[in-house]
KESE-467086 format. One record per residue (C-alpha): residue in one letter; x, y, z. Coordinates in steps of 0.001 Angstrom, whole numbers, padded with zeros to 6 digits, always signed. Example, Ala and Ser with C-alpha at 12.3 -4.5 7.8 and 13.67 -1.06 7.14 Angstrom:
<tormars>
A+012300-004500+007800S+013670-001060+007140
</tormars>
This chain:
<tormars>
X-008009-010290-099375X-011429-011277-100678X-013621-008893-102599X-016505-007832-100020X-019888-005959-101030X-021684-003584-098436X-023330-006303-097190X-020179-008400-095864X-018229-005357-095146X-021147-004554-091890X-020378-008515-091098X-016923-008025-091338X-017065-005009-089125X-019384-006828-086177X-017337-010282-086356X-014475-007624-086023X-015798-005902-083174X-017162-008675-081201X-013287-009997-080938X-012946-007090-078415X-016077-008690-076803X-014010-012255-076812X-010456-010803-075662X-010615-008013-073612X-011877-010766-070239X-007852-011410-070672X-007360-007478-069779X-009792-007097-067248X-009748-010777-065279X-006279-011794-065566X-004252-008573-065948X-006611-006164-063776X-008466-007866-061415X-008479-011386-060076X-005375-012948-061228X-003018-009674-059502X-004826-010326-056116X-004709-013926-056584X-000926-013688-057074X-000791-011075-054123X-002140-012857-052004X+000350-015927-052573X+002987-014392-053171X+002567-011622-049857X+005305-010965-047968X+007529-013930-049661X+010425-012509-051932X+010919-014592-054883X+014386-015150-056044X+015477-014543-060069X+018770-016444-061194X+020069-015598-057505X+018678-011822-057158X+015636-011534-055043X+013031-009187-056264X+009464-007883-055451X+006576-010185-055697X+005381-006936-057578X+008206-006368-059087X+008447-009769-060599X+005157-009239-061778X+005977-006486-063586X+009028-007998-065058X+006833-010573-066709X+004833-008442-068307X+007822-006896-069683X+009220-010298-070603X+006258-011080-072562X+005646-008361-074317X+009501-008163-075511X+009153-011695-077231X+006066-010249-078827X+008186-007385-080163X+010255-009464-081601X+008135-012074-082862X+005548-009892-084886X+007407-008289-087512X+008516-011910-088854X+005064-013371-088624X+003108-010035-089707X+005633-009723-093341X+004945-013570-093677X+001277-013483-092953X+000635-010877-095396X+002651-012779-098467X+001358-015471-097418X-002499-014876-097133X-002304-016187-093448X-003468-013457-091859X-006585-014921-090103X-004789-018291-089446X-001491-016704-087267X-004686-014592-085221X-006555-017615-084656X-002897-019122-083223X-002125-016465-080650X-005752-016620-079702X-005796-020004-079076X-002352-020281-077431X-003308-017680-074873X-006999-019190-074165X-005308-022311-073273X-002648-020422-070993X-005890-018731-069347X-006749-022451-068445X-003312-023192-067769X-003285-021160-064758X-005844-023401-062881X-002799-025413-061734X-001132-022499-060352X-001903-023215-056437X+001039-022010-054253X+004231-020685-054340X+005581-024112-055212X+003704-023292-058428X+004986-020030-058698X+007059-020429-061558X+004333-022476-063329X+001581-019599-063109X+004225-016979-064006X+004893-018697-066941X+001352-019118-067851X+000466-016000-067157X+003488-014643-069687X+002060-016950-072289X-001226-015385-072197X+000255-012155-072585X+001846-013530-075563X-001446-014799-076728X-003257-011841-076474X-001069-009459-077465X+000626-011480-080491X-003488-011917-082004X-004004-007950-081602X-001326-007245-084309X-003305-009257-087004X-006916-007853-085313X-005943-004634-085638X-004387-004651-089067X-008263-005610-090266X-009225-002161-089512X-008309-000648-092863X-009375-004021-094894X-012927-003672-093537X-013778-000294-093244X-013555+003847-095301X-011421+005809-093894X-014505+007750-092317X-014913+004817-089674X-012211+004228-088433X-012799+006274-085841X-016126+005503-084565X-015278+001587-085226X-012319+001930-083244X-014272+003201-080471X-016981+000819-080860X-014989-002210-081073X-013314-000239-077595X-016489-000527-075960X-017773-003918-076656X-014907-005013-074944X-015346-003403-072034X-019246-004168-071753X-018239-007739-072153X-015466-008121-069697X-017551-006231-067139X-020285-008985-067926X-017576-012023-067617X-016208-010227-064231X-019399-010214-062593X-020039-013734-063575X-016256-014922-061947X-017126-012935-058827X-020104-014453-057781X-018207-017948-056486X-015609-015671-054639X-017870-013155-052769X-021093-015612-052291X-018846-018724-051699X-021798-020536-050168X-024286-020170-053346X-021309-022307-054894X-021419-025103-051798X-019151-022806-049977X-016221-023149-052779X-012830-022370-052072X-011295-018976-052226X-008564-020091-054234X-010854-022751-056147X-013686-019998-056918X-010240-018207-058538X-008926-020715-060349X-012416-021778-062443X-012358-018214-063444X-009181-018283-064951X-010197-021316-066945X-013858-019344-067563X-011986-016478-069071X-010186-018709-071326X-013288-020425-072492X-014938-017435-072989X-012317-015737-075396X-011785-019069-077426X-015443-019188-077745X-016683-015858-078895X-013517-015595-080752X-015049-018294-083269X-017493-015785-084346X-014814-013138-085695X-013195-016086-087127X-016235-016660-089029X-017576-013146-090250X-013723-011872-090854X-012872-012374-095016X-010046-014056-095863X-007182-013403-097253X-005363-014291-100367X-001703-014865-100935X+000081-012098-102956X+002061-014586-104325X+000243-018120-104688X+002512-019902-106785X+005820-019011-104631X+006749-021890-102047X+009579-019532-100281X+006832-017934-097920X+009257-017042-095257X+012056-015656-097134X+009711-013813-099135X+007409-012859-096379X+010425-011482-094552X+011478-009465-098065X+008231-007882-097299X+008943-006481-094245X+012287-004918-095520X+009805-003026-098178X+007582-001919-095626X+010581-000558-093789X+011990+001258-096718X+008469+002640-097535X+007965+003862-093765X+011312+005835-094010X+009593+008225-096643X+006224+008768-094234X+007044+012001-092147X+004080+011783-090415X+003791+008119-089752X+006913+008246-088414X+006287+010937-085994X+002972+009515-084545X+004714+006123-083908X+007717+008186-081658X+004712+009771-079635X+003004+006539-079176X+005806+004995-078200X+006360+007447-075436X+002737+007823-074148X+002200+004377-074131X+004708+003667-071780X+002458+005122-069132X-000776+004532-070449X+000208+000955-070294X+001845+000842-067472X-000650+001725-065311X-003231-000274-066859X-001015-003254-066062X+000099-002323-061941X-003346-000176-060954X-004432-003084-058966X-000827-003792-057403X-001112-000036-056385X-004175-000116-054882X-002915-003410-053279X+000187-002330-051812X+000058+001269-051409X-003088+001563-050228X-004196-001739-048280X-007408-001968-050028X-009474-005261-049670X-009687-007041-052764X-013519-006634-053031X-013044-003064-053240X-010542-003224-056004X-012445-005270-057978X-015488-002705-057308X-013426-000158-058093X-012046-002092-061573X-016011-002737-062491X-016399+001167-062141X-013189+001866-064263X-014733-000502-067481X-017924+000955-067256X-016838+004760-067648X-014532+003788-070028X-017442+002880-072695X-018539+006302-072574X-015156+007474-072434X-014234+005929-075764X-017450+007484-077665X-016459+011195-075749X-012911+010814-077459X-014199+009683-080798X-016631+012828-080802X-013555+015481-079885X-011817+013898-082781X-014801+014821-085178X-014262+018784-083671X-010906+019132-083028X-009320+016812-085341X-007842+013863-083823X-004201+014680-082440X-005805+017629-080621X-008551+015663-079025X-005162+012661-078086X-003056+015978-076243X-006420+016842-074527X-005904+013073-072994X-002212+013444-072314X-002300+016496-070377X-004988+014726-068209X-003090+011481-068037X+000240+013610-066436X-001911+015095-063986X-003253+011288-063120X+000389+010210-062007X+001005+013572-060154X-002660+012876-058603X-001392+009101-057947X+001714+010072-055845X-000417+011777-053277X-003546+010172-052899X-003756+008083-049639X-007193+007501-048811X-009811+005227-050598X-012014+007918-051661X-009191+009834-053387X-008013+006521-055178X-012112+005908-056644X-012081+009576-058138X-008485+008796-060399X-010196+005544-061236X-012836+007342-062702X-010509+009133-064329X-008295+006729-065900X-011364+004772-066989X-012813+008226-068559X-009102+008149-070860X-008213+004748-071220X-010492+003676-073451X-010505+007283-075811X-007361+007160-076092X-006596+003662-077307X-009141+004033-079933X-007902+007165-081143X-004213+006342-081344X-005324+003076-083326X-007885+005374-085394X-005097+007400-086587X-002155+005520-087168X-004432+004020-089783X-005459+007110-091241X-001514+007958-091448X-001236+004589-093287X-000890+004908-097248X-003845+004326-099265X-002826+001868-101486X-000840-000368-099357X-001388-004127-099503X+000799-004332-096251X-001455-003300-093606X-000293-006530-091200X+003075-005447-091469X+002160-001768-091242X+000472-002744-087990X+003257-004857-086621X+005539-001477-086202X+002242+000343-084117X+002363-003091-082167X+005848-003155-081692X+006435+000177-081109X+003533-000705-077880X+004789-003722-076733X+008565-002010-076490X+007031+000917-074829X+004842-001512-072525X+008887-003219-071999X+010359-000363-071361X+007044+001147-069223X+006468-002040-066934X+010295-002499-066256X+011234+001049-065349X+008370+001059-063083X+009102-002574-061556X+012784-001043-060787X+011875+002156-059677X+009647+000184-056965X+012275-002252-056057X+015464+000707-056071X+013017+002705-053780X+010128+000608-052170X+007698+002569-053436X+005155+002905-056547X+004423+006239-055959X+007890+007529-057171X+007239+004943-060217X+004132+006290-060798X+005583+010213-060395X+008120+008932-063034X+005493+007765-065562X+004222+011365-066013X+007367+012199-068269X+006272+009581-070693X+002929+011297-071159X+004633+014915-071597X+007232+013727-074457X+004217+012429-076299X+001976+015390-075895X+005047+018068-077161X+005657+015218-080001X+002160+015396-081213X+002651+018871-082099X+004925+018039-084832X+001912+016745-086521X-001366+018647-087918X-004134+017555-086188X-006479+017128-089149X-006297+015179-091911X-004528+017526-093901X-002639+014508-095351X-002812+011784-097766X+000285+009757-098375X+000158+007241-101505X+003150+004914-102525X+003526+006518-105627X+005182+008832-103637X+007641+007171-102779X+010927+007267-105057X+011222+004589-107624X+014854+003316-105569X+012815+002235-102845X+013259-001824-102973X+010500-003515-103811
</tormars>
């Protein structure tokens, strides 16, 4: 990567941040908020039919999610090796951003349940999208910033992301609650422009991290076997990973609490939906609330990290995130299902940051890698959010109720907070690849 003074290290880090701004409208308008209710409400009482097996509307929702993020899984460890040999770091970001923009817009022409298939498959290509141009945004994080930061950038970057979603939201709700400002628009119509919006809006802003992010240069310039080499990569990184006790560790907790922290990021609003009958103005409301308190919420984890070190201040979240699913399988009313939104948008955003902030810090020093280093904290999320979304899709459809689903997510949270403990909560810890043994392949 490009040398970078002071200077264009604080433009690197606000180009960097503001792709939070661009991306996270995906998260909160087509994964939270409009797009679930807009699928809801087509899909209703009709059971869709899979290869012969009929499912849940909100189960097959769920298995999409799971779809996607399994081809991401797959896909990112080949793309993250090549894109650091190859200096394309910026380039395969800018790819997954644009591919899932244009399935934002894509899903314009998803009108009925004769376009079912259509806006499912749109909808699983801007999962793609997103989630494939988070593995290259988040390997940045060490390129741009001391070790010091990474916490409070983290966070920042965290926040900005939900200030600006909350800002697109409000501007996609005003055609479906005031149809007649909008010459009394369509429902369905008002919808549909905001999917296309939301795609706009991420392509656009995204041009401004594109910008003020340095590029990178290829380790190798001269070489013309990219790929092969590119995957050799990986299989160091792999080799090197097998010496990091800690590293290792954290990434087995993640894996486990982000099964339910994802989870019920993606199926809140089916919950609300289906378990509760809530109108979809009041879920939206209620979504609006959760992004708001989680901008605070972020900044509260970042400052327990600076006390208690940062695995402590991540347990602290856990132990609250259990009681959240035990809290979710009795709460019936609307009043009870506002006070665990608060609650969930209090953690959500904390505890993101801080698993991001530290897996970097476990990162060694001197590595060149950090794209592929990032790829196994990606994968290791997208196979958890697999693993999350499906058992809680089946759960739903084996019982006919997301409340046992959601009872069921609370063991994920438990086997990461008793797997944190393996690990000291400060940084107590600085692993270098010089300390690795001289067989490891290079």
């Amino acid at each position: 990567m490009e040398a970078i003074d002071e200077k264009q290290r604080k433009q690197a880090q606000r180009a960097w941040v503001l792709y939070d701004w661009a991306n996270s409208v995906f998260s909160l308008v087509i994964t939270s908020t409009i797009f679930p209710i807009y699928y809801e409400a087509i899909v209703q009482d009709h059971v869709p039919t899979v290869f012969g097996v009929s499912v849940s509307g909100s189960a097959l929702f769920s298995y999409t999610v799971s779809l996607a993020f399994l081809i991401v899984a797959l896909l990112s460890p080949f793309l993250t090796a090549i894109a650091d040999y190859s200096g394309w770091r910026k380039q395969f970001m800018q790819l997954f951003c644009y591919l899932g923009s244009a399935a934002c817009m894509g899903l314009f022409f998803f009108k009925d349940l004769d376009t079912l298939y259509w806006g499912l498959s749109a909808f699983l290509l801007g999962l793609v999208g997103f989630s494939g141009s988070i593995v290259f945004y988040n390997s940045y994080l060490p390129r741009i910033a001391p070790e010091e930061a990474y916490d409070r950038l983290s966070a920042r970057g965290f926040a900005w992301g939900y200030v600006g979603s909350v800002l697109l939201l409000i501007i996609c709700l005003l055609p479906i609650l005031k149809p007649a400002w909008f010459g009394n628009i369509s429902s369905s119509m008002a919808s549909r422009l905001s999917f296309v919006l939301t795609g706009l809006w991420w392509m656009g802003f995204a041009q401004i991290t594109f910008r003020g992010l340095p590029n990178d240069h290829s380790q190798h310039p001269h070489s013309k076997r990219w790929i092969l080499n590119g995957l050799r990569e990986l299989q160091k990184v792999v080799a090197e990973i097998k010496y990091q006790r800690l590293l290792k560790r954290f990434v087995v907790a993640f894996f486990f609490f982000t099964m339910g922290l994802q989870t019920i990021m993606y199926v809140a609003t089916l919950f609300g939906t289906n378990e509760l009958k809530l109108a979809a103005d009041k879920l939206i409301i209620t979504i609006l609330i959760l992004q708001l308190i989680a901008v605070p919420g972020a900044h509260l984890f970042s400052f327990l990290s600076s006390l208690w070190g940062n695995v402590r201040a991540l347990q602290l979240a856990l132990i609250v995130w259990a009681g959240v699913c035990v809290a979710a399988y009795y709460t019936y009313t609307e009043s009870q299902f506002y006070g665990l939104a608060a609650v969930v948008g209090l953690l959500m955003g904390g505890t993101q940051a801080l698993a991001r902030a530290t897996y970097a810090k476990l990162m060694p020093d001197d590595t060149d890698d950090t794209a592929s280093y990032f790829s196994f904290y990606d994968i290791s999320e997208k196979l958890a959010i697999v693993l999350g979304t499906f058992t809680y899709g089946f759960i739903d459809d084996l019982t006919g109720s997301m409340r046992n689903s959601a009872l069921a997510l609370m063991c994920f949270f438990l086997a990461g907070f008793f797997l944190l403990w393996l690990i000291p909560s400060r940084k107590v810890y600085r692993f270098s690849l010089k300390d690795i043994p001289t067989q490891t392949p290079k």
